[in-house]
N, C-alpha and C positions, 0 to 999 in steps of 0.2 A: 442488376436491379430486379427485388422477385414481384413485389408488386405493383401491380400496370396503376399508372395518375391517367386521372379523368380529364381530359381536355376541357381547358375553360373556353366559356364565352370570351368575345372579345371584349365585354367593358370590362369584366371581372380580369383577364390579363392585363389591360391596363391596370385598374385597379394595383392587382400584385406586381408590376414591372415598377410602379412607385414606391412601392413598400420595397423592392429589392435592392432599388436604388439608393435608396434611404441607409443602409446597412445596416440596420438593426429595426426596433419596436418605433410605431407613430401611434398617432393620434388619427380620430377623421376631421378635427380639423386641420391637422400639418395636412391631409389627400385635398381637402374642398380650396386650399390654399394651391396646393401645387397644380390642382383640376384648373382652377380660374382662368378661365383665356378661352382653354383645350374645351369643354364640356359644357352641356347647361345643366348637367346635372345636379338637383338639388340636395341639402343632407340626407333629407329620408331617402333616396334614391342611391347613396354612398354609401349609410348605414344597411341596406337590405343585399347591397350589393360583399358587403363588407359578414353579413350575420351567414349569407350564404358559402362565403370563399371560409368561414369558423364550421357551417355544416360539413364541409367537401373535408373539411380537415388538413386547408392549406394554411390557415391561420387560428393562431390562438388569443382570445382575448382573454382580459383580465382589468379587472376594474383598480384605477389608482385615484380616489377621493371620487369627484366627480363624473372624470372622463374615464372612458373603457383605452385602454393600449393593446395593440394588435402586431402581434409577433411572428414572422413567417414559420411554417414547420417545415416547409421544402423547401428547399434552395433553387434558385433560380437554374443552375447547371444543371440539376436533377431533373429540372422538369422542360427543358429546352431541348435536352437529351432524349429527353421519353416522347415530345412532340414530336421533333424532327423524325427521328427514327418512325411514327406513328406515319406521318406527312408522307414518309418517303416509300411503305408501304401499303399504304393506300392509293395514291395518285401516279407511283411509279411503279409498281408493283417490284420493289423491292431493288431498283435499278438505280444506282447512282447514274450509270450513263445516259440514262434514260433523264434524266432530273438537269442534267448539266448542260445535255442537248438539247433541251426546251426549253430553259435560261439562255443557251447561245440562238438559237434559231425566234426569241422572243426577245431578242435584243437587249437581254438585262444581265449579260454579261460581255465585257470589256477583252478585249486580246492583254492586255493588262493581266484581268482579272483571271486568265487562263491560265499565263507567265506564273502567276500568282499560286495558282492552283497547281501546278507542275511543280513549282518549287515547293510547294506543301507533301505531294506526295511523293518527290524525291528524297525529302527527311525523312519523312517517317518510313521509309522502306529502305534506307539505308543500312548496312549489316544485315539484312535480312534473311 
């Protein structure tokens, strides 16, 4: 990937984790519907949050009659990708062992979840 994505805020992720959910183009009223419960967010507060995520250049809108429809330009893997990887050299300095052993030693990871993990990187280094 040659160019670095901007880490979003956390509303503005929520925000796109809705629209990626969705698998294609919404509306802000389909997000004020699927917000209702989760947010007190009100529209103007959807739409600013929505005209910024069109600045950053993570969404494209385009006007259909009335309402505006809002189309992702990254993909959700692309940019989860570019997080994590972000995440993990930032705070682990680049250390997966360092990231798993703070997971294990913060209890947020399961002997399970280890099992789990063993069997992931026994596949993927298979034939190696």
């Amino acid at each position: 990937m040659g160019e670095t994505i901007k880490r979003l805020p956390d509303a503005e992720l929520k925000i796109m984790m809705i629209i990626w959910d969705a698998k294609g183009s919404v509306t802000s009223a389909y997000l004020m519907e699927k917000l209702k419960g989760e947010e007190t967010w009100g529209n103007t507060t959807v739409l600013n949050f929505l005209a910024r995520l069109v600045d950053r250049g993570f969404l494209k809108r385009e006007k259909e009659g009335k309402s505006n429809i809002y189309t992702p330009l990254i993909e959700e893997e692309v940019y989860l990708e570019s997080e994590s990887k972000s995440f993990l050299e930032r705070l682990h300095g680049n250390s997966i062992k360092s990231l798993i052993s703070a997971l294990y030693k913060g209890h947020a990871l399961t002997k399970g979840d280890l099992e789990e993990l063993q069997t992931f990187i026994e596949e993927k280094t298979k034939g190696e």
